[in-house]
C-alpha beads as a LAMMPS data file, in Angstrom:
LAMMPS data file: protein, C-alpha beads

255 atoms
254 bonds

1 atom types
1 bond types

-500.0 500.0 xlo xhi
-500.0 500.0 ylo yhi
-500.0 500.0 zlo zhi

Masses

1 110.0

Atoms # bond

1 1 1 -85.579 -357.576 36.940
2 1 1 -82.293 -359.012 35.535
3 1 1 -80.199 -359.705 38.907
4 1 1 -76.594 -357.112 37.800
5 1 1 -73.220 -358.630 37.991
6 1 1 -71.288 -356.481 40.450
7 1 1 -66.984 -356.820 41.056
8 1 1 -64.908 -355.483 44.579
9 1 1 -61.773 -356.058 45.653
10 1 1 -63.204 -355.733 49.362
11 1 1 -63.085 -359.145 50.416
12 1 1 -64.195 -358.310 54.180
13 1 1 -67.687 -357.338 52.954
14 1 1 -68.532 -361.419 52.713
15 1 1 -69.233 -363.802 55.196
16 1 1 -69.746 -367.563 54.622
17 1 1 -72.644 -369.531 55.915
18 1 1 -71.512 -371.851 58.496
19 1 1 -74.537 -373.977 57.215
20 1 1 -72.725 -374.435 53.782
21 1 1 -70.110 -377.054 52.556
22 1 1 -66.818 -376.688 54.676
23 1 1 -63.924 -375.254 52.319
24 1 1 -61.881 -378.590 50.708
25 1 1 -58.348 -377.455 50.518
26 1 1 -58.126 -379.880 47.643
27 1 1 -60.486 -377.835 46.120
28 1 1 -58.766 -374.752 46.543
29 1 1 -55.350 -375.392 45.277
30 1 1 -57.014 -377.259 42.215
31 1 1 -59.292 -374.310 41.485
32 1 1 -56.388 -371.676 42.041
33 1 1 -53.531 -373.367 39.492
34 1 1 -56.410 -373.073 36.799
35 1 1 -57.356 -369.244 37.376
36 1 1 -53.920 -368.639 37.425
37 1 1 -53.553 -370.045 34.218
38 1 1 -56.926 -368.528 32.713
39 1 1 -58.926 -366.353 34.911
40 1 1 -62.217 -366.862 34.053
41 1 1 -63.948 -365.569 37.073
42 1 1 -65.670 -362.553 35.665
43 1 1 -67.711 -365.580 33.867
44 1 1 -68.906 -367.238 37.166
45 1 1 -69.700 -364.783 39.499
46 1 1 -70.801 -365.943 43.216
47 1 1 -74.152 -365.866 44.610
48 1 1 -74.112 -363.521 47.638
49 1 1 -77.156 -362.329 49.714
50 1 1 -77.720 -358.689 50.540
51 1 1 -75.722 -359.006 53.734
52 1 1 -72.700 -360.472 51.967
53 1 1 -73.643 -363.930 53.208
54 1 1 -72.197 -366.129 50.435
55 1 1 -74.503 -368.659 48.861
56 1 1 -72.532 -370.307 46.297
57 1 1 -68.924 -369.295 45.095
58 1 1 -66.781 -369.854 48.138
59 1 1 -63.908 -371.501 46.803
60 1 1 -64.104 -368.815 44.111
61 1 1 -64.477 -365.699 46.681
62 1 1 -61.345 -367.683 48.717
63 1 1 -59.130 -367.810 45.056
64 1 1 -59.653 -364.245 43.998
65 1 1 -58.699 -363.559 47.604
66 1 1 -55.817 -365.404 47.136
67 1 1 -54.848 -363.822 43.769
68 1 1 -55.519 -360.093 44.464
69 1 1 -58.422 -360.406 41.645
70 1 1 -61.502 -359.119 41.211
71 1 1 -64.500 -360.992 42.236
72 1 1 -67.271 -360.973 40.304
73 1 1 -70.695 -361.170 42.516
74 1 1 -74.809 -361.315 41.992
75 1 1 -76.859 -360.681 45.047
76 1 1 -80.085 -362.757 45.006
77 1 1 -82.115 -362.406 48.807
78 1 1 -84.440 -365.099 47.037
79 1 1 -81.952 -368.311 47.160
80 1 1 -80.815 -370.662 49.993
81 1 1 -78.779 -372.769 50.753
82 1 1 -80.780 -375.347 50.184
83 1 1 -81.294 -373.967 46.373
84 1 1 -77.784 -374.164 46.193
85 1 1 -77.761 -378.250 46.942
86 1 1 -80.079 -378.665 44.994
87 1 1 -79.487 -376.916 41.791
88 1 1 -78.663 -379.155 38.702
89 1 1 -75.602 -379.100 36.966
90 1 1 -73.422 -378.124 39.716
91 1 1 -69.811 -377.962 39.390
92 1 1 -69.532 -380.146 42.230
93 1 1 -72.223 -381.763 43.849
94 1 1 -73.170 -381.828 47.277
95 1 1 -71.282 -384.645 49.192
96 1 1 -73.209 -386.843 52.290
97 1 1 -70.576 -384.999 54.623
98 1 1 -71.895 -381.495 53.482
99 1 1 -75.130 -381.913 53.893
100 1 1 -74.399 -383.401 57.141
101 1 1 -72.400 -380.078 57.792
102 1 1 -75.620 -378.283 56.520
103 1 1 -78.067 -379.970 58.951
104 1 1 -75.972 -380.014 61.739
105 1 1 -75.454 -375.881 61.563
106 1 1 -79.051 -376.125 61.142
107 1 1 -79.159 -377.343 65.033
108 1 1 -81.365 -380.597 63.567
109 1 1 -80.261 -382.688 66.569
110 1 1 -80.808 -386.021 64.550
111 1 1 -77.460 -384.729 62.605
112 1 1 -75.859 -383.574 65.488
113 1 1 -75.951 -387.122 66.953
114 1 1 -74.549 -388.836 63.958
115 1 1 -71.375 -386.741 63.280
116 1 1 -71.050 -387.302 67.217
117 1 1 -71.168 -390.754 65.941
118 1 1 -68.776 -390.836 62.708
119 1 1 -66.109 -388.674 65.431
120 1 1 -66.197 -391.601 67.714
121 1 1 -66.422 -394.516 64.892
122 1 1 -63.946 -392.718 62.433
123 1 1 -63.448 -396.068 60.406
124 1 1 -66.904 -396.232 59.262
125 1 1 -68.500 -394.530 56.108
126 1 1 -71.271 -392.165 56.504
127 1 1 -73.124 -394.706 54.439
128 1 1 -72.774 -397.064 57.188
129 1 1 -73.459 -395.292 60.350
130 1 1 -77.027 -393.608 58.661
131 1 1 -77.865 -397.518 57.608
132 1 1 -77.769 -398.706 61.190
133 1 1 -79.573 -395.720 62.442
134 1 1 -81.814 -396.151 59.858
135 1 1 -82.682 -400.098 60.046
136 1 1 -85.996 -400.923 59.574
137 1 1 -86.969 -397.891 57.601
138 1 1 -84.004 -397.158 54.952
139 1 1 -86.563 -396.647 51.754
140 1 1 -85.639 -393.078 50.463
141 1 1 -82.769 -393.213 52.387
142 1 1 -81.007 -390.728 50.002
143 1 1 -83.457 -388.081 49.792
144 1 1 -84.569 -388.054 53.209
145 1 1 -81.403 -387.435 54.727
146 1 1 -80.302 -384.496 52.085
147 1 1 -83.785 -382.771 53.021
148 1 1 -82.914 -382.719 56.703
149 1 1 -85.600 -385.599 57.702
150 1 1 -83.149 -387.694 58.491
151 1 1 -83.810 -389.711 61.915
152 1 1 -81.219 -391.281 63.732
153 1 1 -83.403 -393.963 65.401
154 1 1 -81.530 -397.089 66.450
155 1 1 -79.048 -395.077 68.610
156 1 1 -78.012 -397.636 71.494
157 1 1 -78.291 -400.701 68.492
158 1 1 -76.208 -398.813 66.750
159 1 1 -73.495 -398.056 69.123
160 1 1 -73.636 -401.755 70.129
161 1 1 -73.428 -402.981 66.606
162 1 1 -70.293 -400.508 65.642
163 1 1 -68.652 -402.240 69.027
164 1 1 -69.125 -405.669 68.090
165 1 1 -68.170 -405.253 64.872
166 1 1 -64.589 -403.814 65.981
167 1 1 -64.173 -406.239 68.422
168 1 1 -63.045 -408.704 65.334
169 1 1 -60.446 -406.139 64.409
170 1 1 -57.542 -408.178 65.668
171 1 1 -58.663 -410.753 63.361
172 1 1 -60.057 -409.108 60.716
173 1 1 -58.112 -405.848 60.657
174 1 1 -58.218 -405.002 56.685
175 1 1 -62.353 -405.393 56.504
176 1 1 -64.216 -405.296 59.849
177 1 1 -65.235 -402.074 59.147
178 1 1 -67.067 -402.540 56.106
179 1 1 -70.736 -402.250 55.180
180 1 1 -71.294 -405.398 54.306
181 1 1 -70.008 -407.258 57.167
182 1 1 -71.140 -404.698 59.698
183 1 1 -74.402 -404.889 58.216
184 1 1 -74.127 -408.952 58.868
185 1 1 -72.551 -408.451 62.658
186 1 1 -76.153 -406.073 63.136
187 1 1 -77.939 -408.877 61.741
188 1 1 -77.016 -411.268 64.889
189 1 1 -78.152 -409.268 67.123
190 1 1 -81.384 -409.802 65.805
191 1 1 -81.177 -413.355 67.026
192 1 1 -83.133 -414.331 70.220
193 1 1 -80.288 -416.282 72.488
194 1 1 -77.490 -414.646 70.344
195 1 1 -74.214 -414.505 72.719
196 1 1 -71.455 -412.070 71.185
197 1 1 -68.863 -413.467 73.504
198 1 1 -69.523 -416.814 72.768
199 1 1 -68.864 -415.875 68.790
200 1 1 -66.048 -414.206 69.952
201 1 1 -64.328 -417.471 71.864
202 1 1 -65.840 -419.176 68.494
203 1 1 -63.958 -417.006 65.830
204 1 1 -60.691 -417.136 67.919
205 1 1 -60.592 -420.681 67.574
206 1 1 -61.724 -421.014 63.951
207 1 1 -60.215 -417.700 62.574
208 1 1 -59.236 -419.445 59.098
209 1 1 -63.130 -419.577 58.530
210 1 1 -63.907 -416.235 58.952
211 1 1 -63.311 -414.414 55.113
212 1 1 -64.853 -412.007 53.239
213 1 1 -67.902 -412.749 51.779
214 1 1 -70.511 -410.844 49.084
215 1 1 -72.918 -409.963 50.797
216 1 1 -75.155 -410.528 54.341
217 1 1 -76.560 -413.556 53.693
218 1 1 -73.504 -415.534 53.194
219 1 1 -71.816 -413.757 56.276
220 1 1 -74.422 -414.759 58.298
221 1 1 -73.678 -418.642 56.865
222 1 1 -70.263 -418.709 57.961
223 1 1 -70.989 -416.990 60.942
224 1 1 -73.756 -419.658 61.630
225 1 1 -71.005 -422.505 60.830
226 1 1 -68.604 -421.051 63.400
227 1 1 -70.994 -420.647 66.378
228 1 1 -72.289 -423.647 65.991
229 1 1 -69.184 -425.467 65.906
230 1 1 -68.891 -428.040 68.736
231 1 1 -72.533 -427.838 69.789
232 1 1 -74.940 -430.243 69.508
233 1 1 -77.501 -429.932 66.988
234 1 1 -80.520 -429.840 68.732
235 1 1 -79.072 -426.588 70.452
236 1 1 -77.745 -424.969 67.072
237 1 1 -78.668 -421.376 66.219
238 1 1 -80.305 -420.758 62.736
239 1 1 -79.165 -416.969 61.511
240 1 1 -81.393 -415.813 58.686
241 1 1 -81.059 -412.374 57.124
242 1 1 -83.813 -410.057 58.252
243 1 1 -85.625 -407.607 55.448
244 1 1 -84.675 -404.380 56.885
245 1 1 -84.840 -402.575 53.817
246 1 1 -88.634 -403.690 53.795
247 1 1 -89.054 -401.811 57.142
248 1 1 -88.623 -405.058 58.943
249 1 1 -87.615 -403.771 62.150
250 1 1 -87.705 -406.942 65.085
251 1 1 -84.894 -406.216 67.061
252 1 1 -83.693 -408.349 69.655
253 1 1 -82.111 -405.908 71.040
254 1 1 -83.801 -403.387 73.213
255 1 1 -83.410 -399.805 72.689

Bonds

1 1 1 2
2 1 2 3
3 1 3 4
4 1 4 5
5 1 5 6
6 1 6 7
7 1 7 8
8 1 8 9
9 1 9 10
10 1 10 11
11 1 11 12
12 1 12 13
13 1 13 14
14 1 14 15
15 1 15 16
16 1 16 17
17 1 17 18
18 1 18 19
19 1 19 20
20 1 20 21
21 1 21 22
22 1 22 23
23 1 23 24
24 1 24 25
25 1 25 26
26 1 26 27
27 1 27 28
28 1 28 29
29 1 29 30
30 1 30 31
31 1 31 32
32 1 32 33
33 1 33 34
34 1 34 35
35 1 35 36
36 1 36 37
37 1 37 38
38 1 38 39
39 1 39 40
40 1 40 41
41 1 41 42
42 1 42 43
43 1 43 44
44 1 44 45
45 1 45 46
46 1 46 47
47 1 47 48
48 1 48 49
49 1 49 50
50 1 50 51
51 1 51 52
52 1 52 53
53 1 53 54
54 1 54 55
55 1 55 56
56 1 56 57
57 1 57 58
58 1 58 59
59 1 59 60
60 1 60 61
61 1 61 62
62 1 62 63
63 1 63 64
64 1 64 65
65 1 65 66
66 1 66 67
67 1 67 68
68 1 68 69
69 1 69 70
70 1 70 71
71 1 71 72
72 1 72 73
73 1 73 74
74 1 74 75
75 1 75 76
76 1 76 77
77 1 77 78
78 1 78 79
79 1 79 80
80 1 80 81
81 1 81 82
82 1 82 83
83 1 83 84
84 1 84 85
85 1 85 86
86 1 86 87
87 1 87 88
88 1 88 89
89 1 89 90
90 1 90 91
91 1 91 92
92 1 92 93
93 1 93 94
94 1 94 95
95 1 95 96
96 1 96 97
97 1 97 98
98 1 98 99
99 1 99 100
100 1 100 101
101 1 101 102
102 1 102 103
103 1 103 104
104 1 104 105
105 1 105 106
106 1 106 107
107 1 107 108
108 1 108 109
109 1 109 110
110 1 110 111
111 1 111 112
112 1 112 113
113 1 113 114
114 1 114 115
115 1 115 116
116 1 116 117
117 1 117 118
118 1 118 119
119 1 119 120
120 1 120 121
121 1 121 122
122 1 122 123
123 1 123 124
124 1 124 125
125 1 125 126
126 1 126 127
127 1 127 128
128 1 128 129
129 1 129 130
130 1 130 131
131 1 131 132
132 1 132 133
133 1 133 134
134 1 134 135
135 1 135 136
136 1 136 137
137 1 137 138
138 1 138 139
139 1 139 140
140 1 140 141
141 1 141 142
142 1 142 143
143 1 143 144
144 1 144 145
145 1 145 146
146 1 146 147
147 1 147 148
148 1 148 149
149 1 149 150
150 1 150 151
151 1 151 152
152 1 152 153
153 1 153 154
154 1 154 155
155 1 155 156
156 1 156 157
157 1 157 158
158 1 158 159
159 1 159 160
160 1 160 161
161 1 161 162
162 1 162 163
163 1 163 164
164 1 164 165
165 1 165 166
166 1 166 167
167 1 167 168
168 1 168 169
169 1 169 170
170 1 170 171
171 1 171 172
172 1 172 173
173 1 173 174
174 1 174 175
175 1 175 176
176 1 176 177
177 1 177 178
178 1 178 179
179 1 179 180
180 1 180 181
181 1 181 182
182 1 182 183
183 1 183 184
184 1 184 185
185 1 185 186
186 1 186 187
187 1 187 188
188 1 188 189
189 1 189 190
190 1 190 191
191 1 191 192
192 1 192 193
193 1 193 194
194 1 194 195
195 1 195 196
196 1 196 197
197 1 197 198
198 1 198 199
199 1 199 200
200 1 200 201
201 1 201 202
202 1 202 203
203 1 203 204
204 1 204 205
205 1 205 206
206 1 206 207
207 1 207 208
208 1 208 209
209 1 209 210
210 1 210 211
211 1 211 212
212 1 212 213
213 1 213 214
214 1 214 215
215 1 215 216
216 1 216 217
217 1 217 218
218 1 218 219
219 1 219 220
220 1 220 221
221 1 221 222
222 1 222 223
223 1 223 224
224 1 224 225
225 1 225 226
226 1 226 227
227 1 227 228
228 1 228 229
229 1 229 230
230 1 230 231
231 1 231 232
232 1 232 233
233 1 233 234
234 1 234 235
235 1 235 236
236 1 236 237
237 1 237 238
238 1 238 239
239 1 239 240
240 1 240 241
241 1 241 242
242 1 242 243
243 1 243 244
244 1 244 245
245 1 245 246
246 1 246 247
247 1 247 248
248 1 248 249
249 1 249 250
250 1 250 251
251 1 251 252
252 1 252 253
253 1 253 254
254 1 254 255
């Protein structure tokens, strides 16, 4: 049967899903100029369960609120809020952050661990933290982490990577934090022998060396040039870029 369009003004009979996308105020003031203008909400009702748990149609439910308008409702006990993610066409699609959200609410403890993460390592993308948690097995990347199999895995490298990498800060402050060169700094670690205070000492004398580069490869060039500045050759440290999107995984260092 035909799921009915039903309209209240009782607000207080729906709940939101802590599991769902957080409310973006952005979002809200955007969405709440243009139903002033034309209110077209009797066209897109929400999606609401049979105990008034909100599927999809927050913003909406949070507008009409707003407005003193009617909102317009279907109640379908079939869909999650998974369905919801995943259904095409979306007016806005899911971002990494709500899906994170999602997971975490789910008590998936993989999740849990990386927003613990992004809290402590605010500078760094999402993109960035699940890559070095990820290294060595990053191939669906994408779809395993918006299906809740993500798998934080290289927890300690991580941590130690993130560290290192905003320890050039001082010298670096506009682009330490970036993918690219984080990505590199992880990359040394890989190195048998590799001493992260002696790169340190290194960079601090040959700062003007250190510039922003395309991708990992060349990083790990300059940073090759730098720490072996000084030494003699026979002792010189070769940095090549491992294939960690191959599911190379050798770490150096230990878990």
């Amino acid at each position: 049967m035909k799921p009915q369009i039903e309209s209240t003004m009782n607000y207080a009979q729906f709940t939101f899903d802590k599991s769902n996308r957080l409310l973006d105020p952005r979002k809200l003031e955007k969405l709440t100029k243009s139903i002033e203008r034309v209110n077209l909400l009797e066209l897109y009702p929400i999606i609401v369960r049979a105990d008034g748990v909100v599927l999809d149609g927050q913003h909406r439910l949070k507008v009409a609120e707003r407005l003193g308008l009617l909102i317009y409702y279907i109640i379908a006990d079939t869909m999650t809020i998974e369905d919801v993610a995943a259904i095409a066409g979306t007016p806005t699609a899911w971002k990494k952050t709500d899906f994170l959200n999602h997971w975490c609410a789910q008590g998936i403890e993989d999740y849990i661990f990386l927003r613990e993460l992004s809290v402590a390592y605010p500078d760094h993308h999402l993109t960035t933290l699940t890559s070095l948690l990820m290294y060595g097995n990053r191939i669906g990347l994408k779809e395993t982490f918006e299906h809740g199999m993500f798998k934080a895995i290289r927890r300690r490298y991580a941590v130690v990577v993130l560290d290192a990498a905003k320890s050039f800060q001082p010298i670096i402050p506009k682009w330490y934090r970036e993918q690219t060169f984080v990505m590199a700094v992880g990359n040394l670690f890989d190195h048998q022998g590799y001493s992260h205070e002696r790169m340190l000492k290194q960079v601090m004398k040959q700062s003007a060396r250190l510039t922003k580069q395309i991708d990992v490869k060349t990083y790990l060039i300059v940073f090759q040039d730098i720490y072996n500045y000084g030494r003699p050759e026979k002792t010189h440290m070769i940095f090549k870029p491992r294939d960690h999107y191959r599911g190379d995984s050798r770490y150096v260092y230990p878990e």
